[in-house]
Short mmCIF file of the C-alpha atoms (twelve columns), coordinates in Angstrom:
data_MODEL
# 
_entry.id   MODEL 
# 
loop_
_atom_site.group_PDB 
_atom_site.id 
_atom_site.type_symbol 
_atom_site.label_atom_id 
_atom_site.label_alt_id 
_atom_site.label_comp_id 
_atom_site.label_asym_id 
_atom_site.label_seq_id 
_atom_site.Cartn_x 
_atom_site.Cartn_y 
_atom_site.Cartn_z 
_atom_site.pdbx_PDB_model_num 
ATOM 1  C CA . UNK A 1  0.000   0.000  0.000  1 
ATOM 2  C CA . UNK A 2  1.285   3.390  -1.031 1 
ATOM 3  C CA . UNK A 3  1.865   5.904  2.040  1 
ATOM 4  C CA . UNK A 4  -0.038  8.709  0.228  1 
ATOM 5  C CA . UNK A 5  -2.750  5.937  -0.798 1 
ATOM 6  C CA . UNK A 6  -2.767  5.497  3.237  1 
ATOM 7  C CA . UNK A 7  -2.560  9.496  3.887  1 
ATOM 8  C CA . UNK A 8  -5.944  10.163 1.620  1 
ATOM 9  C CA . UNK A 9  -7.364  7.097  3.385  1 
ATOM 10 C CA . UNK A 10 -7.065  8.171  6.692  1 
ATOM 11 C CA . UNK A 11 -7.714  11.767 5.825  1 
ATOM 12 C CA . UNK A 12 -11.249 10.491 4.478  1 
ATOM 13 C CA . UNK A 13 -12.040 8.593  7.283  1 
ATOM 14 C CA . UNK A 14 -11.006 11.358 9.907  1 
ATOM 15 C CA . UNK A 15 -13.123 13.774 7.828  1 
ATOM 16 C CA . UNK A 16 -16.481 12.111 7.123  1 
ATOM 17 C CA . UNK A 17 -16.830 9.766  10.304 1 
ATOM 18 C CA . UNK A 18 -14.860 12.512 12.588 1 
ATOM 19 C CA . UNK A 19 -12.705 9.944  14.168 1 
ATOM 20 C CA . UNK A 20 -10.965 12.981 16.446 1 
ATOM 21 C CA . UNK A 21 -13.981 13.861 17.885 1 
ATOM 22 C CA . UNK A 22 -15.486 10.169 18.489 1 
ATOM 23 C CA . UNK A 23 -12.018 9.372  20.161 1 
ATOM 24 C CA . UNK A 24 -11.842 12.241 22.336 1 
ATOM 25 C CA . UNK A 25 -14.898 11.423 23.744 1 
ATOM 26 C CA . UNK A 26 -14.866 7.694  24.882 1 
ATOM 27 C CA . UNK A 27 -14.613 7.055  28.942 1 
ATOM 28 C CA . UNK A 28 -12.080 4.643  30.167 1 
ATOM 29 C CA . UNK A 29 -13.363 2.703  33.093 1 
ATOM 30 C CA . UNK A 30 -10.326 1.681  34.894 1 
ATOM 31 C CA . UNK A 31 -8.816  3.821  37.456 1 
ATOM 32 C CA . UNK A 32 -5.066  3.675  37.133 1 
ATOM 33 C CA . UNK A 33 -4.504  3.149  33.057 1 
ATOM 34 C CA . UNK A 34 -1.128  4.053  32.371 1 
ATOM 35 C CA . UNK A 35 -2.261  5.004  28.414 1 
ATOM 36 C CA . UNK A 36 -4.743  7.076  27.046 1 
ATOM 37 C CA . UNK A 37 -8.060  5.652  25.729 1 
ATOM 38 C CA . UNK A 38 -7.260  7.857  22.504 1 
ATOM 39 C CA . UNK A 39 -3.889  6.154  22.377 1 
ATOM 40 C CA . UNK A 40 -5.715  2.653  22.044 1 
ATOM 41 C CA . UNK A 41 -7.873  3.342  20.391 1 
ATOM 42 C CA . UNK A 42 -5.763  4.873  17.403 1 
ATOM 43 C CA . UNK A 43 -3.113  1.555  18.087 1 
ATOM 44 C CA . UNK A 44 -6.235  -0.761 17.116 1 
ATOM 45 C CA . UNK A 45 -7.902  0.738  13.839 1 
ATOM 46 C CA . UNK A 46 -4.265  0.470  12.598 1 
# 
């Protein structure tokens, strides 16, 4: 896969389904998480 195939991808993606935003706003449930839930969450849709 071509890295600017991959840039327009995820540009798409962030721009129509507003991944940012959706991230941003999950709750993580455990109390001492040494990682963001953001930080996850971007690790796994790769």
């Amino acid at each position: 896969m071509n890295k600017s195939y991959l840039k327009q991808m995820l540009t798409y993606f962030s721009k129509v389904y507003h991944l940012g935003e959706k991230i941003n706003t999950l709750n993580k449930k455990r109390v001492k998480s040494p990682f963001e839930i953001s930080t996850i969450t971007f690790v796994v849709l790769f």
